[in-house]
KOLDREN-412169 format. One record per residue (C-alpha): residue in one letter; x, y, z; residue number from 1. Coordinates in nm, 2 decimals. Example, Ala and Ser with C-alpha at 12.3 -4.5 7.8 and 13.67 -1.06 7.14 Angstrom:
r residu: A east: 1.23 north: -0.45 up: 0.78 num: 1
r residu: S east: 1.37 north: -0.11 up: 0.71 num: 2
***
This chain:
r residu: X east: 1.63 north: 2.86 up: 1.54 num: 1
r residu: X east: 1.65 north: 2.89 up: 1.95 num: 2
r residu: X east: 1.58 north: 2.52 up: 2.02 num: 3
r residu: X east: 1.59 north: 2.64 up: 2.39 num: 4
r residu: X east: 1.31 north: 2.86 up: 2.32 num: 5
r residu: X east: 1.10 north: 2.64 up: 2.15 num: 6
r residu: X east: 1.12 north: 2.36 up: 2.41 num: 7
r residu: X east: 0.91 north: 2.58 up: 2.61 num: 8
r residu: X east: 0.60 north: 2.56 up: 2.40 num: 9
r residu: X east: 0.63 north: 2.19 up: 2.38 num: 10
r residu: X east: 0.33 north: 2.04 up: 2.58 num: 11
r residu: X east: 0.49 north: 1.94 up: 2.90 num: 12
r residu: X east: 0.34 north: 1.55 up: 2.91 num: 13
r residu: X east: 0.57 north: 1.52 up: 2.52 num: 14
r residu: X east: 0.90 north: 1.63 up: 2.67 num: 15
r residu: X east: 1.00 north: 1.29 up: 2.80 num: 16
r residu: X east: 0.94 north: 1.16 up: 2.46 num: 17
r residu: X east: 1.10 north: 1.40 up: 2.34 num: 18
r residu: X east: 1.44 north: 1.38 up: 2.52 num: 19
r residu: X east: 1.44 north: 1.01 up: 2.37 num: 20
r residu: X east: 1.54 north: 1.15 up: 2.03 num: 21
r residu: X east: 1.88 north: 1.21 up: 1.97 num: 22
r residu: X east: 1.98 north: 1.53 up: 1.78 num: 23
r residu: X east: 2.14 north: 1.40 up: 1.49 num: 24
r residu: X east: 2.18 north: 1.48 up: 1.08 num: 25
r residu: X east: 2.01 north: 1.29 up: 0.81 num: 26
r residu: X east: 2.29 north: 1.13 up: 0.59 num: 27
r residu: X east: 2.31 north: 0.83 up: 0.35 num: 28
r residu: X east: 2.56 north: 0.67 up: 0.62 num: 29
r residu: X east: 2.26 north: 0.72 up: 0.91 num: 30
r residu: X east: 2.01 north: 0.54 up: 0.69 num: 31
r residu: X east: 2.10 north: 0.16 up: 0.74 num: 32
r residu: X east: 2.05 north: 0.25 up: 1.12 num: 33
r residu: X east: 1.71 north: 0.44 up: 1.04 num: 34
r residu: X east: 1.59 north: 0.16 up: 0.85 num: 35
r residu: X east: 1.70 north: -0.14 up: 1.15 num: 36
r residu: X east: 1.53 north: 0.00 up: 1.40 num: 37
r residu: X east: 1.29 north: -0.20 up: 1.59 num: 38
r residu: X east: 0.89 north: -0.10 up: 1.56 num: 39
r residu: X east: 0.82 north: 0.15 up: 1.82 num: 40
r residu: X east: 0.54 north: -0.06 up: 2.01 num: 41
r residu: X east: 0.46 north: -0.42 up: 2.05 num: 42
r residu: X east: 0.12 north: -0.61 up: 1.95 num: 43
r residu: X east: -0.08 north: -0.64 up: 2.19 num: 44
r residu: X east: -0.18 north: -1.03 up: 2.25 num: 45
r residu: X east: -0.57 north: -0.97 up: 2.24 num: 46
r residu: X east: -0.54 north: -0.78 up: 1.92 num: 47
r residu: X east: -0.30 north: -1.11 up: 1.75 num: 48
r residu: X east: -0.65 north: -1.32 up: 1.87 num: 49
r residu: X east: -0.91 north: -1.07 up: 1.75 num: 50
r residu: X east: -0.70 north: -0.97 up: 1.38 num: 51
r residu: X east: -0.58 north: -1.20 up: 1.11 num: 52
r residu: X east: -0.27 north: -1.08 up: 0.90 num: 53
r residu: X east: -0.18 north: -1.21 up: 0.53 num: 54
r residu: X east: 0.14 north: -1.10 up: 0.33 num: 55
r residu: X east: 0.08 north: -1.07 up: -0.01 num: 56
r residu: X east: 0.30 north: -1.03 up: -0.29 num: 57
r residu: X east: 0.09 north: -0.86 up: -0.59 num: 58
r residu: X east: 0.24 north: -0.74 up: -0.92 num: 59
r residu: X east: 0.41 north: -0.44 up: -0.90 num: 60
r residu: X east: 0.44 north: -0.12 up: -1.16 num: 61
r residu: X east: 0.49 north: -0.20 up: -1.50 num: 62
r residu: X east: 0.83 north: -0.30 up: -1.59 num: 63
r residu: X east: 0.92 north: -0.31 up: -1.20 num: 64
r residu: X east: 0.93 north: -0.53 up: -0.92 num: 65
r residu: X east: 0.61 north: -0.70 up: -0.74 num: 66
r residu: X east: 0.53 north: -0.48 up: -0.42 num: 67
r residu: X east: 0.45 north: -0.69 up: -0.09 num: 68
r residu: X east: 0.15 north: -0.57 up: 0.13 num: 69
r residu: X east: 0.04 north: -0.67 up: 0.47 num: 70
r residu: X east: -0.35 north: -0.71 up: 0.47 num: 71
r residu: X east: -0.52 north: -0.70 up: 0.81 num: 72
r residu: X east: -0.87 north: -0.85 up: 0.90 num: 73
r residu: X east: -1.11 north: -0.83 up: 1.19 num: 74
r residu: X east: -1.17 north: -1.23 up: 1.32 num: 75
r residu: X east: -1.49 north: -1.20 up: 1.30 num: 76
r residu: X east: -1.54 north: -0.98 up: 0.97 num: 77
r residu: X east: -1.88 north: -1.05 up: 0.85 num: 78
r residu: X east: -2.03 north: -0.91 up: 0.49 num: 79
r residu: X east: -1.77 north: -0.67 up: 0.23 num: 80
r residu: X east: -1.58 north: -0.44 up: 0.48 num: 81
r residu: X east: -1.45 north: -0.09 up: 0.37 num: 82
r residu: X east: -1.09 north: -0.07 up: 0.32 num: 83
r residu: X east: -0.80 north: 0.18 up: 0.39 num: 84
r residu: X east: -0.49 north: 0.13 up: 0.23 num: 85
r residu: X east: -0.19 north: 0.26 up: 0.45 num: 86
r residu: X east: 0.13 north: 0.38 up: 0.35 num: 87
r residu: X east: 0.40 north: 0.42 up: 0.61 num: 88
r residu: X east: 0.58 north: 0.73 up: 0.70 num: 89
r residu: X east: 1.02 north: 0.73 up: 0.73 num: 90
r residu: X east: 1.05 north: 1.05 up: 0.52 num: 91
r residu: X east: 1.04 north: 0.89 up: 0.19 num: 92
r residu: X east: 1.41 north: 0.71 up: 0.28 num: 93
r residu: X east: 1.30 north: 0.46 up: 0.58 num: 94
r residu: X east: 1.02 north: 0.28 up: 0.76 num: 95
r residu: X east: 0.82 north: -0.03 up: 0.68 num: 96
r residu: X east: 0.49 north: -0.14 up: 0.64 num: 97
r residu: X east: 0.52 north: -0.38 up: 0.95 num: 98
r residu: X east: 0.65 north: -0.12 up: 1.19 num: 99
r residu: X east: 0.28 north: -0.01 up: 1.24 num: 100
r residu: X east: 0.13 north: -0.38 up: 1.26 num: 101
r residu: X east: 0.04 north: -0.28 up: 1.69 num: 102
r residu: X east: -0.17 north: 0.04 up: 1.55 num: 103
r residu: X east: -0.26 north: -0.17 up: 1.25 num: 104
r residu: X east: -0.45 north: -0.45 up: 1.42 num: 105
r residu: X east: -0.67 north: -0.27 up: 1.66 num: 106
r residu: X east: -0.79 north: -0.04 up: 1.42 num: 107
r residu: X east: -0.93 north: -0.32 up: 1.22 num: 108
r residu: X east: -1.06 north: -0.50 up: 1.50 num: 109
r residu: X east: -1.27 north: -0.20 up: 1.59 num: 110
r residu: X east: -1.39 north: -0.02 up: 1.32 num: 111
r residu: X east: -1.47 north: -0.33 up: 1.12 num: 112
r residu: X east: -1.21 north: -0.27 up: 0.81 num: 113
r residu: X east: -0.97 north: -0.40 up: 0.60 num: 114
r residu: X east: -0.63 north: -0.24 up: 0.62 num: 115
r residu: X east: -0.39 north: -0.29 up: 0.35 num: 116
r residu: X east: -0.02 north: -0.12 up: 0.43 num: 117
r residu: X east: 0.21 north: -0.10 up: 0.15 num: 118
r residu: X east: 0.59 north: -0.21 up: 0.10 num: 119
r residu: X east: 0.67 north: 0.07 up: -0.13 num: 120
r residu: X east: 1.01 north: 0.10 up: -0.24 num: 121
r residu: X east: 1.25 north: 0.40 up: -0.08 num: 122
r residu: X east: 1.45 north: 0.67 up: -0.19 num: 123
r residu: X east: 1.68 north: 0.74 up: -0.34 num: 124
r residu: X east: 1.72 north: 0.41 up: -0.43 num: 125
r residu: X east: 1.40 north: 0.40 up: -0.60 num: 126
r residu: X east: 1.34 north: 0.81 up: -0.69 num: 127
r residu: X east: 0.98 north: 0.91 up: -0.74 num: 128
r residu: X east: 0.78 north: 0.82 up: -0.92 num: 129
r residu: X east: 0.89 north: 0.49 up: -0.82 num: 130
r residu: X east: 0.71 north: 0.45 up: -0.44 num: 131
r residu: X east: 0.38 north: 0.62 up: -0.59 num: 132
r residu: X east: 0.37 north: 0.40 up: -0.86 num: 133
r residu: X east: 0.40 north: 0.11 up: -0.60 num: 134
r residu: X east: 0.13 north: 0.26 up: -0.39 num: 135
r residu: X east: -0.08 north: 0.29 up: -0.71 num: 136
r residu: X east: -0.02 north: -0.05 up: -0.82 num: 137
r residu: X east: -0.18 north: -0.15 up: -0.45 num: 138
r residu: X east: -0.48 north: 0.02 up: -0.48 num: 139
r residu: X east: -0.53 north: -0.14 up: -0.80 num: 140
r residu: X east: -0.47 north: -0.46 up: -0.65 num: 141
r residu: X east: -0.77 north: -0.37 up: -0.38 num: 142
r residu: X east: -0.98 north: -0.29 up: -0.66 num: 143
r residu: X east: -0.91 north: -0.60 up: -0.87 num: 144
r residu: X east: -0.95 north: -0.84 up: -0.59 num: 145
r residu: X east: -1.23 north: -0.68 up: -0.39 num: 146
r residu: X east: -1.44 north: -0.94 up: -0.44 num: 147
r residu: X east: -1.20 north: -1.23 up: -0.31 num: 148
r residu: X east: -1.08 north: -1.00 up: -0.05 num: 149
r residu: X east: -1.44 north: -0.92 up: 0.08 num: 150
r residu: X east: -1.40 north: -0.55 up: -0.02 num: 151
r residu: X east: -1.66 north: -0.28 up: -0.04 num: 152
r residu: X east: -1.52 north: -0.08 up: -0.35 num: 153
r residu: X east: -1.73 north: 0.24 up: -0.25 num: 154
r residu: X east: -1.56 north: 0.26 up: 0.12 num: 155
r residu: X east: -1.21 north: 0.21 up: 0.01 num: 156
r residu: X east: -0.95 north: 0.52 up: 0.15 num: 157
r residu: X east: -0.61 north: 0.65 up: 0.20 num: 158
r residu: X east: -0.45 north: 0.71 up: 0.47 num: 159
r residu: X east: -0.08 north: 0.78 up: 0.56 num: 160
r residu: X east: 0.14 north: 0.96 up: 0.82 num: 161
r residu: X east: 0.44 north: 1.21 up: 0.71 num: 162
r residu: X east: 0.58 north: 1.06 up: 0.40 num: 163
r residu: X east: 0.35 north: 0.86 up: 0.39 num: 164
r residu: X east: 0.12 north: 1.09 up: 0.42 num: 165
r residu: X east: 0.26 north: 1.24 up: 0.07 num: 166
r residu: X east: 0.22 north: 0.98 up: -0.07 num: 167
r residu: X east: -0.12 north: 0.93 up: -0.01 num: 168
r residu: X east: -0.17 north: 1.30 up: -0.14 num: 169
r residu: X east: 0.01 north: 1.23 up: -0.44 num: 170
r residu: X east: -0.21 north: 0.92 up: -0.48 num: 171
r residu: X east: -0.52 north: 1.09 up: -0.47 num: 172
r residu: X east: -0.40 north: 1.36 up: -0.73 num: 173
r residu: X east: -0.24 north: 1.04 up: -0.90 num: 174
r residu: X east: -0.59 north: 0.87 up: -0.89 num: 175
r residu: X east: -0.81 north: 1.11 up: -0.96 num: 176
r residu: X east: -0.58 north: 1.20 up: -1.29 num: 177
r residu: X east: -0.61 north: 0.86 up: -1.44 num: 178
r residu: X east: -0.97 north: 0.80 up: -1.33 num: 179
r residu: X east: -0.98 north: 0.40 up: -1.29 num: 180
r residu: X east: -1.01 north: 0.42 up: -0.90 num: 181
r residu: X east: -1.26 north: 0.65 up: -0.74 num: 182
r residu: X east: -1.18 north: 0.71 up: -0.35 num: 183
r residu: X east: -1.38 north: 0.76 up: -0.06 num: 184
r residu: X east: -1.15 north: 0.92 up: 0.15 num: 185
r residu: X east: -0.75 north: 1.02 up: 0.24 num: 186
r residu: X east: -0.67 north: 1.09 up: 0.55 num: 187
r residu: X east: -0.35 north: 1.24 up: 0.62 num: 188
r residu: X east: -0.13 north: 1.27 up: 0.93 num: 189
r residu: X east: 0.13 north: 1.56 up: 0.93 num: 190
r residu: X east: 0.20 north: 1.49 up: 0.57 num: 191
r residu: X east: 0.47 north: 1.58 up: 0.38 num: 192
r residu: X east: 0.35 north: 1.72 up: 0.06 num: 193
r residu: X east: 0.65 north: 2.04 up: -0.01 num: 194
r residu: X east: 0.95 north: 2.04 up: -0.12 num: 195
r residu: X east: 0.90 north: 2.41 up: -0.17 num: 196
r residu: X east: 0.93 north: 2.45 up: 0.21 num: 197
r residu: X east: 1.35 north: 2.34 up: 0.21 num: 198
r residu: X east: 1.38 north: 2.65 up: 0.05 num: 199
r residu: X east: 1.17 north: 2.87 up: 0.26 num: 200
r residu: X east: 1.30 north: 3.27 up: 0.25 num: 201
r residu: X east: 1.10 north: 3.31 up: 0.56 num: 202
r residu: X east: 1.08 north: 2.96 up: 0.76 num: 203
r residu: X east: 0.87 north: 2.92 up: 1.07 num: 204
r residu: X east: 1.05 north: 3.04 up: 1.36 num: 205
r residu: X east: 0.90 north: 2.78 up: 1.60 num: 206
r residu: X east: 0.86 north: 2.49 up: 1.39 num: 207
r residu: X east: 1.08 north: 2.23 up: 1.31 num: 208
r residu: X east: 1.33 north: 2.25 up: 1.57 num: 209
r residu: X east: 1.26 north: 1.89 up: 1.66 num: 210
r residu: X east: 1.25 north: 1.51 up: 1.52 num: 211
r residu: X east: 1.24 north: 1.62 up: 1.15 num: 212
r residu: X east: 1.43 north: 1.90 up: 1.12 num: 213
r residu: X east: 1.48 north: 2.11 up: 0.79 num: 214
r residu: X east: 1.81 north: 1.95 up: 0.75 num: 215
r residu: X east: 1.64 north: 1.60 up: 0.76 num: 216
r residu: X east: 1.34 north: 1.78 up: 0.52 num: 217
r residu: X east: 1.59 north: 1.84 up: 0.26 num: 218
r residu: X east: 1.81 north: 1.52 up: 0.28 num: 219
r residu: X east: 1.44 north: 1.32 up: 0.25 num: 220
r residu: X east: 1.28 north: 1.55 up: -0.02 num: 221
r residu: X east: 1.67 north: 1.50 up: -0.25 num: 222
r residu: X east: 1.63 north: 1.14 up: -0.20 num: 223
r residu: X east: 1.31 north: 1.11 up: -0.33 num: 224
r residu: X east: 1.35 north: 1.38 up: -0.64 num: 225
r residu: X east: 1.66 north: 1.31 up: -0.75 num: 226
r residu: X east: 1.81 north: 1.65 up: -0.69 num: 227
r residu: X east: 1.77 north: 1.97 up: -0.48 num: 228
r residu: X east: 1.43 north: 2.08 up: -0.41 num: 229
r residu: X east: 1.24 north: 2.38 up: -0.46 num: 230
r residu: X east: 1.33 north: 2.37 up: -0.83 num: 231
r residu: X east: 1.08 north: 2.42 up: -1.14 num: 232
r residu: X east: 0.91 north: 2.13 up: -1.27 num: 233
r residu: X east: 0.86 north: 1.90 up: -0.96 num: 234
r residu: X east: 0.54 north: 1.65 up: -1.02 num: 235
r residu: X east: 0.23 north: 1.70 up: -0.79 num: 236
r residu: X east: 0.25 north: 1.33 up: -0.77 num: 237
r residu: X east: 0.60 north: 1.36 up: -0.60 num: 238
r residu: X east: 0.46 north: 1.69 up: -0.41 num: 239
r residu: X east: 0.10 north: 1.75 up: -0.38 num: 240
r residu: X east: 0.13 north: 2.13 up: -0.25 num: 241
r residu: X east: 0.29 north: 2.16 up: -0.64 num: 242
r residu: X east: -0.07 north: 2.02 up: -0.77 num: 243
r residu: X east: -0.25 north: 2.31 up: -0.98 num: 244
r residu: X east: -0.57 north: 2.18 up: -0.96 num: 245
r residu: X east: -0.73 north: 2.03 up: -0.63 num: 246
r residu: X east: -1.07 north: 2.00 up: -0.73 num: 247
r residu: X east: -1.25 north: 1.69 up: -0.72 num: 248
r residu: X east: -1.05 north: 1.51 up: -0.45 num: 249
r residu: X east: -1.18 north: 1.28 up: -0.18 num: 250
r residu: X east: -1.33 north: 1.44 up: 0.12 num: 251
r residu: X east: -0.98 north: 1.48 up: 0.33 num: 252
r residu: X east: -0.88 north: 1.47 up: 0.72 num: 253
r residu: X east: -0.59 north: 1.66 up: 0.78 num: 254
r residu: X east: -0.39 north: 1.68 up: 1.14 num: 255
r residu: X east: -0.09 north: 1.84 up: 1.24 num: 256
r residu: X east: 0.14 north: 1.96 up: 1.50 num: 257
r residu: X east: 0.17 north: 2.32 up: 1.60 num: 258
r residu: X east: 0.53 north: 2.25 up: 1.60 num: 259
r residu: X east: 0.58 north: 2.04 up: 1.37 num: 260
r residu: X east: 0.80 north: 2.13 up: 1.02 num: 261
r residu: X east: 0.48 north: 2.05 up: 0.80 num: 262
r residu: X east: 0.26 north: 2.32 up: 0.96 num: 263
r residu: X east: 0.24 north: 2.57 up: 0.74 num: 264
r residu: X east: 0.24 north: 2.34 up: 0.40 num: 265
r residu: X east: -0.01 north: 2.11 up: 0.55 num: 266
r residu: X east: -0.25 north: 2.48 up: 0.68 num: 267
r residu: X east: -0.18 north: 2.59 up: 0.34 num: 268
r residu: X east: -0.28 north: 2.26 up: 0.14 num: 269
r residu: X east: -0.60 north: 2.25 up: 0.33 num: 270
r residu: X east: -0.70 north: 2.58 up: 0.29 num: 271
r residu: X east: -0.67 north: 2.52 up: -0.10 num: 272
r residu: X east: -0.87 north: 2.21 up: -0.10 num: 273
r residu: X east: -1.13 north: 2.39 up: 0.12 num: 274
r residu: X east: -1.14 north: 2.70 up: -0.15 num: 275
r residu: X east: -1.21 north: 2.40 up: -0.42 num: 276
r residu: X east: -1.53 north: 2.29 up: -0.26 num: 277
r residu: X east: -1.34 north: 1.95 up: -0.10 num: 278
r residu: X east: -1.45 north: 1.90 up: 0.24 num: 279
r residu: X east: -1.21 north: 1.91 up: 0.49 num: 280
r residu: X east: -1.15 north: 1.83 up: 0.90 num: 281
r residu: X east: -0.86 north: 1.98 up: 0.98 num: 282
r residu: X east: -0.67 north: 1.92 up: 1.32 num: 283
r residu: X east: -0.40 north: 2.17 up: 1.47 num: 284
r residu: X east: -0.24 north: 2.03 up: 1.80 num: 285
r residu: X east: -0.06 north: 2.27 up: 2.03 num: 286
r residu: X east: 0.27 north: 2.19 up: 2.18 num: 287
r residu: X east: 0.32 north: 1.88 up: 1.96 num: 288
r residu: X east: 0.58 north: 1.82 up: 1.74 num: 289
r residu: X east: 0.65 north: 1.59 up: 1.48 num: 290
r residu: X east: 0.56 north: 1.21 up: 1.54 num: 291
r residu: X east: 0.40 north: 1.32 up: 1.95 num: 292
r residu: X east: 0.20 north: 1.00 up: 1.92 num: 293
r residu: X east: 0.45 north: 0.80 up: 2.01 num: 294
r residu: X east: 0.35 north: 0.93 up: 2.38 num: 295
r residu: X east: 0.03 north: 0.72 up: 2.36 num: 296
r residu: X east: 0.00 north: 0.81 up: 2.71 num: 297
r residu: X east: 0.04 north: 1.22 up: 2.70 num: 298
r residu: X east: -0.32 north: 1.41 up: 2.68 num: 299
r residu: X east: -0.30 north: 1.53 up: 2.35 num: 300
r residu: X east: -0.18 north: 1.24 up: 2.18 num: 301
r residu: X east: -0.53 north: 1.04 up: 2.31 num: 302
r residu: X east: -0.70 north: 1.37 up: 2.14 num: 303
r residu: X east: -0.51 north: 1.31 up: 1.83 num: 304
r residu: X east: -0.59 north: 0.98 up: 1.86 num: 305
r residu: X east: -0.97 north: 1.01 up: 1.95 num: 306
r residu: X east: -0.99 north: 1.26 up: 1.64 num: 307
r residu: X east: -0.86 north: 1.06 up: 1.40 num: 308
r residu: X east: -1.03 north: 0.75 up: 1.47 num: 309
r residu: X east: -1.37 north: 0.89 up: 1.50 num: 310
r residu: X east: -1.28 north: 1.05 up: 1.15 num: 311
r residu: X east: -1.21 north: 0.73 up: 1.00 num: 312
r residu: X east: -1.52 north: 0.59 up: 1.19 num: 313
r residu: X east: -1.67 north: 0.81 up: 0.97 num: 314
r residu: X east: -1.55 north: 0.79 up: 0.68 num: 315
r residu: X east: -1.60 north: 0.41 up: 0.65 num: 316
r residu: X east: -2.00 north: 0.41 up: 0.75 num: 317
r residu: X east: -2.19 north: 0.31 up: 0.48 num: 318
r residu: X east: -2.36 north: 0.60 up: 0.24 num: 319
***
């Protein structure tokens, strides 16, 4: 893959952000650095004074430990508000719910929800299915509690961004299977959902040359299975591409980079749920790369931005 070559599609307003990432390789010795690394932005003070946040530790999967969550509240929250339950991205091995308390807050604040982000546990010291289950274990906490927490159980959604937004996929699959929890929405941000795409005879030639690379893909995806991917047998509830069966999930958002690793699983996965009668917005942005929001301040990151908000706008309104 000519890097040099594929720098020249990136959008020209990403490339400062993008000489900010090192080129490195995913190992097991990286990880304690991945995972110490402060959030990427800072709260603002006006969105601390118009957002209250709770940590809660609720019980956890059977047989394992409780799970922490972070629950965030407009101030002035008036009535049962709908609910999204985040789960944080770090490709299955890092991140934390807290790192996205500055987006976290201000999306509260104005669209009038609840956000509930999830500690999950990481690979590979906790292989799948143990961050699913945590997740899972969260959204039956929202339901259990809705009352006390001023829920609305028919607005409650996922939403997640690259692992994270796997996990929200395998969630859905995970939720419609069992039945007990019926979701308004997921809402899915490059997500990685394919393990499948490691192993790839014909890769993308101009995606994935930056951020998270296939090297990183395969490290992250090994972590979470518990050995190589691409092999038979892997759960849809580990990776939702592998699900046979898409019918009957939540009405789904879907946005992605046209450079970005995920491209091609993510086109793929939404052109399945569309062929199974589930609605679907689907977002493609061109020159962007994996993680390009984190240049708030580059045009097609406020279009990313604008999209997906107005999405969830939507997908919390009242019936």
């Amino acid at each position: 893959m000519d890097k040099a070559a594929n720098r020249e599609l990136v959008d020209p307003e990403l490339l400062p952000l993008l000489d900010t990432f090192p080129a490195f390789e995913l190992t097991q010795e990286l990880l304690p650095f991945m995972r110490g690394r402060p959030a990427r932005f800072q709260v603002r003070p006006e969105d601390l004074a118009r957002t209250s946040l709770e940590r809660r530790t609720i019980p956890g999967p059977a047989g394992a430990p409780d799970v922490e969550v972070l629950v965030y509240r407009p101030a002035d929250a008036h009535g049962l508000l709908p609910c999204i339950l985040h789960i944080h991205g770090g490709g299955y091995v890092a991140g934390a719910a807290a790192d996205n308390e500055a987006v976290h807050r201000p999306l509260a604040a104005d669209l009038a929800c609840c956000i509930v982000s999830v500690e999950y546990r990481l690979a590979p010291e906790t292989p799948f299915p143990g961050p699913v289950e945590d997740c899972y274990a969260a959204l039956a906490w929202i339901f259990a509690n809705a009352e006390a927490l001023g829920i609305d159980r028919t607005r409650v959604g996922l939403m997640g961004e690259s692992a994270g937004g796997g996990l929200a996929a395998g969630l859905a699959l995970l939720a419609r299977d069992r039945g007990d929890y019926p979701l308004a929405f997921q809402h899915l941000i490059y997500p990685m959902i394919d393990d499948r795409t490691c192993v790839s005879p014909d890769p993308h030639p101009y995606a994935g040359a930056f951020v998270w690379t296939p090297q990183a893909n395969a490290f992250g995806w090994r972590a979470l299975l518990g050995h190589e991917p691409g092999a038979d047998g892997v759960s849809p509830y580990a990776a939702a591409a592998r699900a046979t069966d898409v019918s009957g999930l939540p009405p789904t958002f879907i946005a992605t980079g046209a450079l970005d690793l995920f491209l091609e699983e993510d086109l793929a996965y939404a052109q399945r749920l569309l062929r199974a009668g589930v609605p679907v917005e689907l977002h493609v942005y061109p020159g962007a790369f994996h993680g390009f929001q984190w240049a708030p301040e580059a045009g097609v990151s406020q279009t990313a931005a604008r999209d997906s908000r107005a999405a969830l706008a939507r997908a919390l309104a009242p019936a």
